[in-house]
PDB file of N, CA, C and O in Angstrom:
ATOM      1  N   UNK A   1    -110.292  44.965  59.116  1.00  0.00           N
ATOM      2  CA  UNK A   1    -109.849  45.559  60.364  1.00  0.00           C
ATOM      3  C   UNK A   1    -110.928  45.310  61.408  1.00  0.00           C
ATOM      4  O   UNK A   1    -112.035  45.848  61.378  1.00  0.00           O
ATOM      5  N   UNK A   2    -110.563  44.553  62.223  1.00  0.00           N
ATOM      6  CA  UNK A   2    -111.494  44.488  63.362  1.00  0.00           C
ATOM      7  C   UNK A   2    -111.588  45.499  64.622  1.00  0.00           C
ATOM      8  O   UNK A   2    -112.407  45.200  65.491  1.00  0.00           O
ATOM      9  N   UNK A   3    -111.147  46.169  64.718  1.00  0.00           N
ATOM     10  CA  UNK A   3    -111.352  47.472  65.125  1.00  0.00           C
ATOM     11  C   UNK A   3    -112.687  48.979  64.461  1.00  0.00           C
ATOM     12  O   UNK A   3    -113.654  49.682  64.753  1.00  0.00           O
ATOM     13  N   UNK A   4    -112.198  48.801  63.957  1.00  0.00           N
ATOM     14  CA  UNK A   4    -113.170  49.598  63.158  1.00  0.00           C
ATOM     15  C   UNK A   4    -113.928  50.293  63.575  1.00  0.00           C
ATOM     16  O   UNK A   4    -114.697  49.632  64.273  1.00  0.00           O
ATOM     17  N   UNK A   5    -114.360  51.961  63.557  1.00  0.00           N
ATOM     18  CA  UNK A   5    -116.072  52.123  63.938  1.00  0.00           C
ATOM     19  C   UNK A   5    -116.714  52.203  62.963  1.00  0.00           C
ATOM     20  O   UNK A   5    -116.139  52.485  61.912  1.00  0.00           O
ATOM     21  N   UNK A   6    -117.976  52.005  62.982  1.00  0.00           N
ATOM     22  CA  UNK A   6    -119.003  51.995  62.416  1.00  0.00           C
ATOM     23  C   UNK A   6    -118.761  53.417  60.805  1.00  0.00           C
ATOM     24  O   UNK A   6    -118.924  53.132  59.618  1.00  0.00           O
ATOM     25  N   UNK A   7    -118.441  54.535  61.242  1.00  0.00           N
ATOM     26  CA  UNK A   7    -118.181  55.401  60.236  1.00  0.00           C
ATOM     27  C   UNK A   7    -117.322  55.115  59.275  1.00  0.00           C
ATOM     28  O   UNK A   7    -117.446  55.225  58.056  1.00  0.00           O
ATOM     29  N   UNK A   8    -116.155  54.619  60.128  1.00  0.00           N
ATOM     30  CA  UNK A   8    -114.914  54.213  58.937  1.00  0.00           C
ATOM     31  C   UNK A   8    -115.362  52.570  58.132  1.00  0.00           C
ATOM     32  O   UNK A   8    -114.363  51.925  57.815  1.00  0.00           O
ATOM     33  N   UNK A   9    -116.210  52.148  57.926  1.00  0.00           N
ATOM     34  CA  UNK A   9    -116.413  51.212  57.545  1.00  0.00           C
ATOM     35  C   UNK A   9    -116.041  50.906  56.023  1.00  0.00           C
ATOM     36  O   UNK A   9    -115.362  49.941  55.670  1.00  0.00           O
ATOM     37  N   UNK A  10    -116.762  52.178  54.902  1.00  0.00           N
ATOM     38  CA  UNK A  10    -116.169  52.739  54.236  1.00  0.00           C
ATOM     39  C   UNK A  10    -114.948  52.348  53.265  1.00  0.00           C
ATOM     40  O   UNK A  10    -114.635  51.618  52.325  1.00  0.00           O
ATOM     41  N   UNK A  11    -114.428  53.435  54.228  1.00  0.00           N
ATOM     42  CA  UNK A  11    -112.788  53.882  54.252  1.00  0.00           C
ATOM     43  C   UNK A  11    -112.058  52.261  54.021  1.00  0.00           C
ATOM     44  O   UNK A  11    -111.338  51.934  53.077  1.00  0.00           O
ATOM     45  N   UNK A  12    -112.463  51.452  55.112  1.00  0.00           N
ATOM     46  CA  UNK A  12    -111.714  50.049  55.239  1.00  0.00           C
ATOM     47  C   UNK A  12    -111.817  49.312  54.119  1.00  0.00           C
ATOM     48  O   UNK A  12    -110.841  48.931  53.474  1.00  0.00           O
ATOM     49  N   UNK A  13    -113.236  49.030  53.777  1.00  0.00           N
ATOM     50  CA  UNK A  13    -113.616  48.378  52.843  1.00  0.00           C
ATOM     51  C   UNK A  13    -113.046  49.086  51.076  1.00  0.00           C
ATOM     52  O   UNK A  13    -112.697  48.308  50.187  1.00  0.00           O
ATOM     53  N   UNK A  14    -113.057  50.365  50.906  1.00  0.00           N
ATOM     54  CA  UNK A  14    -112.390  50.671  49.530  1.00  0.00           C
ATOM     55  C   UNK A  14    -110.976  50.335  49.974  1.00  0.00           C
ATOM     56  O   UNK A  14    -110.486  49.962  48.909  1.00  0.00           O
ATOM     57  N   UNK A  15    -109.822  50.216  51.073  1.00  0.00           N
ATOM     58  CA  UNK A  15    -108.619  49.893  51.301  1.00  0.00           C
ATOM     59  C   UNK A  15    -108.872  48.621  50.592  1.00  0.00           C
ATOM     60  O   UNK A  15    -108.780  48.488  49.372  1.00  0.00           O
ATOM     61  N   UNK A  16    -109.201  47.684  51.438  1.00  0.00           N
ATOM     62  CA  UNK A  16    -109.637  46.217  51.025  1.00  0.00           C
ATOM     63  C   UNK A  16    -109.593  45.754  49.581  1.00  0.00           C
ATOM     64  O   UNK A  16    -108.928  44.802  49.172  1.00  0.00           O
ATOM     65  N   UNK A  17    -110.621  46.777  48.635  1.00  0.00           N
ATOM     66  CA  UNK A  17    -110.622  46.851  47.334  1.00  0.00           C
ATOM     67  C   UNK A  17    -109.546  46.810  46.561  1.00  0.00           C
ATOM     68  O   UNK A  17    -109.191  46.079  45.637  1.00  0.00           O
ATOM     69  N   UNK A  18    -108.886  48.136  47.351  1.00  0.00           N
ATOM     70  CA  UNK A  18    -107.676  48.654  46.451  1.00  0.00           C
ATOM     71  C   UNK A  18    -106.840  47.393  46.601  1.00  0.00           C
ATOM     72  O   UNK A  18    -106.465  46.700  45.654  1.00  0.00           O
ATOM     73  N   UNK A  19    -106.628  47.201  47.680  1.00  0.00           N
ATOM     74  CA  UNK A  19    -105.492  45.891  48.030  1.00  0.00           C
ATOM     75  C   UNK A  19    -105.279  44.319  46.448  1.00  0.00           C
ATOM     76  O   UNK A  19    -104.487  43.873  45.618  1.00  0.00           O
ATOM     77  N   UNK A  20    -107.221  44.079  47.236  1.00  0.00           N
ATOM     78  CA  UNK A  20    -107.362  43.649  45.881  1.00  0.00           C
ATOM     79  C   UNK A  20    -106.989  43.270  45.113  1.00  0.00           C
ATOM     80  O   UNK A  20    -106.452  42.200  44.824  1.00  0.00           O
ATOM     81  N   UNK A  21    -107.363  44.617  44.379  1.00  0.00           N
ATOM     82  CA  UNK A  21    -106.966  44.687  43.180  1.00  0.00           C
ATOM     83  C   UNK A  21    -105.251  44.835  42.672  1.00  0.00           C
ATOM     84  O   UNK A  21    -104.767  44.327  41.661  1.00  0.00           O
ATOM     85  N   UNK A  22    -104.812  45.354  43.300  1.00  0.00           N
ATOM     86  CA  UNK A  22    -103.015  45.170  43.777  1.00  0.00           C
ATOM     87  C   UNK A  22    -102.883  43.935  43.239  1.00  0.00           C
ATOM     88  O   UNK A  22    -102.361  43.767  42.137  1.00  0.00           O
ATOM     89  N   UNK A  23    -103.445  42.759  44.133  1.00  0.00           N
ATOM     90  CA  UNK A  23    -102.481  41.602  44.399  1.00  0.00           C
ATOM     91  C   UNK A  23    -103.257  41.022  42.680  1.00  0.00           C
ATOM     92  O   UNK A  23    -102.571  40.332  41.926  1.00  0.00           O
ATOM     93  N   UNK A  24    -104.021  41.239  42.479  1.00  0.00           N
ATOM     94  CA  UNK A  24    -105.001  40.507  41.249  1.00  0.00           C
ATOM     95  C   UNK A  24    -104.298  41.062  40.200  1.00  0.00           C
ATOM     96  O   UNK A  24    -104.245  40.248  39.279  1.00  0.00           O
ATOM     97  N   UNK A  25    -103.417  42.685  39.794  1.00  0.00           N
ATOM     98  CA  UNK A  25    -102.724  43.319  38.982  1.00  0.00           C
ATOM     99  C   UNK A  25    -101.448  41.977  39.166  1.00  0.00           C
ATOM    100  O   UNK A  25    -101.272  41.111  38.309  1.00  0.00           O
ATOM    101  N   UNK A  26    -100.643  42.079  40.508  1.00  0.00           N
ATOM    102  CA  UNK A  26     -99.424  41.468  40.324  1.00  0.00           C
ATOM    103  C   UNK A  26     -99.311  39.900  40.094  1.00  0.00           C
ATOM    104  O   UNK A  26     -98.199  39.465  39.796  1.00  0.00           O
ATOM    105  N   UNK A  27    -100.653  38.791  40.238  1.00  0.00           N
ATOM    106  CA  UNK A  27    -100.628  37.883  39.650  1.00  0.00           C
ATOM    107  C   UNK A  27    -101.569  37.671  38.133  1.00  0.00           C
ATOM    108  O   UNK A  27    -101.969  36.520  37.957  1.00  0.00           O
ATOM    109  N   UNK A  28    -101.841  38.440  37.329  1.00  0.00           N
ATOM    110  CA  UNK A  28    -102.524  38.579  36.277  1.00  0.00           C
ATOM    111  C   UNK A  28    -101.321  39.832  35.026  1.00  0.00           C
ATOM    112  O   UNK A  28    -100.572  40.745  35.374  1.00  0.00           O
ATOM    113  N   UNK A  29    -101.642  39.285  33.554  1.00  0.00           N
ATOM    114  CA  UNK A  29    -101.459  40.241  32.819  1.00  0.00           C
ATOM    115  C   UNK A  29    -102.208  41.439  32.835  1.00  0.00           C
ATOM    116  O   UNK A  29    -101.837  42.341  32.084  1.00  0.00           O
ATOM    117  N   UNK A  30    -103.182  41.607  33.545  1.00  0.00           N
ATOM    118  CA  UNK A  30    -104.052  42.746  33.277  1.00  0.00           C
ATOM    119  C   UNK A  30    -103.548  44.121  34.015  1.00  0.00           C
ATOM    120  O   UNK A  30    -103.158  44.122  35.182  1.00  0.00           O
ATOM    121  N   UNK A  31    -103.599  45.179  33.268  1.00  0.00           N
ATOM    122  CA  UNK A  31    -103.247  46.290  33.756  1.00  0.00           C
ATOM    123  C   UNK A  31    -104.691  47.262  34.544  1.00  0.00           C
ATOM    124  O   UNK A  31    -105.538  47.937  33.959  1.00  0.00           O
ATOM    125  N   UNK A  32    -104.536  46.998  36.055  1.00  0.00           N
ATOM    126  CA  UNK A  32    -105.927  47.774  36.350  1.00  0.00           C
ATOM    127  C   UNK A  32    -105.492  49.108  37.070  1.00  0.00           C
ATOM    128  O   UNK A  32    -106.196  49.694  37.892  1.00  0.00           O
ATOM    129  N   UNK A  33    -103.997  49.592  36.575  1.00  0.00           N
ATOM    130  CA  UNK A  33    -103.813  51.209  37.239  1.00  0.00           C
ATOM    131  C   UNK A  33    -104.497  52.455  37.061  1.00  0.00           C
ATOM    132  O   UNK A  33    -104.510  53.485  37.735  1.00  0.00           O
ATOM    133  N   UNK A  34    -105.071  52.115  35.982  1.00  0.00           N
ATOM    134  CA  UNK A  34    -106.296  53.236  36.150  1.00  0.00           C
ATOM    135  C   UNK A  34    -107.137  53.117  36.603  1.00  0.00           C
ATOM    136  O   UNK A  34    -107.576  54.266  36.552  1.00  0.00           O
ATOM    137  N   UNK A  35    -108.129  52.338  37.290  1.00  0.00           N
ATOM    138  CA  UNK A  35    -109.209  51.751  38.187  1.00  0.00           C
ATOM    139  C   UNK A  35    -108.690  52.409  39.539  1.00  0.00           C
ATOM    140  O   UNK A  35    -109.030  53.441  40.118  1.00  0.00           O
ATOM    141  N   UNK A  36    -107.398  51.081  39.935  1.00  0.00           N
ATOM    142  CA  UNK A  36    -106.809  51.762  41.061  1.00  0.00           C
ATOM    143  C   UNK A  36    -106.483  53.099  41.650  1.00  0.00           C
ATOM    144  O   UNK A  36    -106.550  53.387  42.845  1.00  0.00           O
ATOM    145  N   UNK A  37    -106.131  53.861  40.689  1.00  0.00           N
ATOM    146  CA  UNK A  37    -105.615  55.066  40.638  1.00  0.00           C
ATOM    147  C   UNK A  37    -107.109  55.825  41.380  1.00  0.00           C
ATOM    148  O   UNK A  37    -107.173  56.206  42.549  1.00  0.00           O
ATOM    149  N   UNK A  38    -108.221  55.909  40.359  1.00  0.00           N
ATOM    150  CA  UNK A  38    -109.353  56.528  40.451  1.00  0.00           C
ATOM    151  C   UNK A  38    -110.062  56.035  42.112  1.00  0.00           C
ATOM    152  O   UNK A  38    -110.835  56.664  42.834  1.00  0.00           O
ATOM    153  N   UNK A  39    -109.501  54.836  42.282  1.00  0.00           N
ATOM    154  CA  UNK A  39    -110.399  54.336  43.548  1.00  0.00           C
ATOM    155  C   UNK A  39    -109.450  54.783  45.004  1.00  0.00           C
ATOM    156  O   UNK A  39    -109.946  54.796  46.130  1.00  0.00           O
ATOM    157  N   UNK A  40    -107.967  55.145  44.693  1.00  0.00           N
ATOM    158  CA  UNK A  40    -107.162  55.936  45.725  1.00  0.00           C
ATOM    159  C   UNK A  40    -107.701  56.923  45.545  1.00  0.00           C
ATOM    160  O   UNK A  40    -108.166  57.412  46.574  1.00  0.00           O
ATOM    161  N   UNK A  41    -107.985  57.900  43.954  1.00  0.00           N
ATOM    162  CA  UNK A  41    -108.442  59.400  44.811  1.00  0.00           C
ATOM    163  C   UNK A  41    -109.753  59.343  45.352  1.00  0.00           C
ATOM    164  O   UNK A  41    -110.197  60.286  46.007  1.00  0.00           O
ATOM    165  N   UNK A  42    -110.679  57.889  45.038  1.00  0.00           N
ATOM    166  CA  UNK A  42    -111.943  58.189  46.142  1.00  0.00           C
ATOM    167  C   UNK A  42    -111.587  58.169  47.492  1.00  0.00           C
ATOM    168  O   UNK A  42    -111.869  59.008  48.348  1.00  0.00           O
ATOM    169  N   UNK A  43    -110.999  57.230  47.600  1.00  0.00           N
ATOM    170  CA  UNK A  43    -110.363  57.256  49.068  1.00  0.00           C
ATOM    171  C   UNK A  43    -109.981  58.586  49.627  1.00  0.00           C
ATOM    172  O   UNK A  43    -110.691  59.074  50.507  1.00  0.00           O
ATOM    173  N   UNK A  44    -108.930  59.212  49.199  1.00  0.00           N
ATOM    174  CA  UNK A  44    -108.715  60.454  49.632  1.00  0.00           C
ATOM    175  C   UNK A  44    -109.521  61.171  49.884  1.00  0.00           C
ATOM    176  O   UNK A  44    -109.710  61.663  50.996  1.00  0.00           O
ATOM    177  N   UNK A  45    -110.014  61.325  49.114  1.00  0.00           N
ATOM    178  CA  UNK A  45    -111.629  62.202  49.075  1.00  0.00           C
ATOM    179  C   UNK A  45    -112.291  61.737  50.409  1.00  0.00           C
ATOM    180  O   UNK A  45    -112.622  62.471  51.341  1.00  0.00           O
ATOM    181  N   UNK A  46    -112.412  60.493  50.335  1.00  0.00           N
ATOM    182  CA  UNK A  46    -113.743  60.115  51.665  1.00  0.00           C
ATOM    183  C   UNK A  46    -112.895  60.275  52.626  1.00  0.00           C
ATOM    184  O   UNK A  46    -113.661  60.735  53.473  1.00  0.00           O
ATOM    185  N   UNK A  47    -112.029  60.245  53.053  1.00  0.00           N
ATOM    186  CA  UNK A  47    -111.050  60.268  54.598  1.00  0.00           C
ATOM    187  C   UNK A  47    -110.899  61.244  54.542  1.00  0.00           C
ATOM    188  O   UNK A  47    -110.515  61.713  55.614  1.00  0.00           O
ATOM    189  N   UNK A  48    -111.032  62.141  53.532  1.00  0.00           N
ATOM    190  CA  UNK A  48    -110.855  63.863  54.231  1.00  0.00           C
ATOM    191  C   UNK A  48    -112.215  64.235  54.333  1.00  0.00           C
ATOM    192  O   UNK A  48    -112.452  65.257  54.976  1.00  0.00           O
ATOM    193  N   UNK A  49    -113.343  63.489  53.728  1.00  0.00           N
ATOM    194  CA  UNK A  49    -114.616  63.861  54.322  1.00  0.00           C
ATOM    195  C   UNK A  49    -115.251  63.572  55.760  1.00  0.00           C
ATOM    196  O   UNK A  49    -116.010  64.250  56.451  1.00  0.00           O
ATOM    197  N   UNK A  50    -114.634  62.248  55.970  1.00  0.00           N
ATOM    198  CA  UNK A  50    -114.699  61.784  57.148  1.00  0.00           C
ATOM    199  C   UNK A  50    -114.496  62.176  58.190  1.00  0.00           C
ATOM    200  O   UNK A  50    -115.278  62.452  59.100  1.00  0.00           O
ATOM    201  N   UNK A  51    -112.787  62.257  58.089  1.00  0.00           N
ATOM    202  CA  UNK A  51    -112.063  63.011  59.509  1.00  0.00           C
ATOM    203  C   UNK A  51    -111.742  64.299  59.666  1.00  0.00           C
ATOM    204  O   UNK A  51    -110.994  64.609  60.593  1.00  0.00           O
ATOM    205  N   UNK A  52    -112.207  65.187  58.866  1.00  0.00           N
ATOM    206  CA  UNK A  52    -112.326  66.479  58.870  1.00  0.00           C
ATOM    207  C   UNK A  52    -113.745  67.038  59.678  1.00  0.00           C
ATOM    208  O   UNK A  52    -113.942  68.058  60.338  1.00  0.00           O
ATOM    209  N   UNK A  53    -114.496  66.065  59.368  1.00  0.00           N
ATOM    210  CA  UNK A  53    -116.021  66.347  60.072  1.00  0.00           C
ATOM    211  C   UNK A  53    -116.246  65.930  61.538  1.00  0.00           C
ATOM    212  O   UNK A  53    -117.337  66.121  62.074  1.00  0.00           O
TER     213      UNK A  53
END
């Protein structure tokens, strides 16, 4: 995201991850929904730390 500020940098970059890992699940046999899973509730976590503050 080229927008971005400086705080959410973060936030963008674990999106990025998650994405990722998405597209690497849907062209691979490998099952990484538990990775994923754990790295959405970091996410959650940090965007309510973020924009709550």
């Amino acid at each position: 995201m080229a927008g971005e500020l400086e705080f959410e940098k973060p936030v963008v970059e674990l999106r990025e991850k998650i994405a990722e890992l998405k597209r690497f699940t849907q062209d691979s046999d490998m099952d990484l929904s538990s990775e994923i899973t754990k790295l959405e509730a970091r996410l959650e976590r940090l965007e309510e730390d973020i924009y709550t503050n």
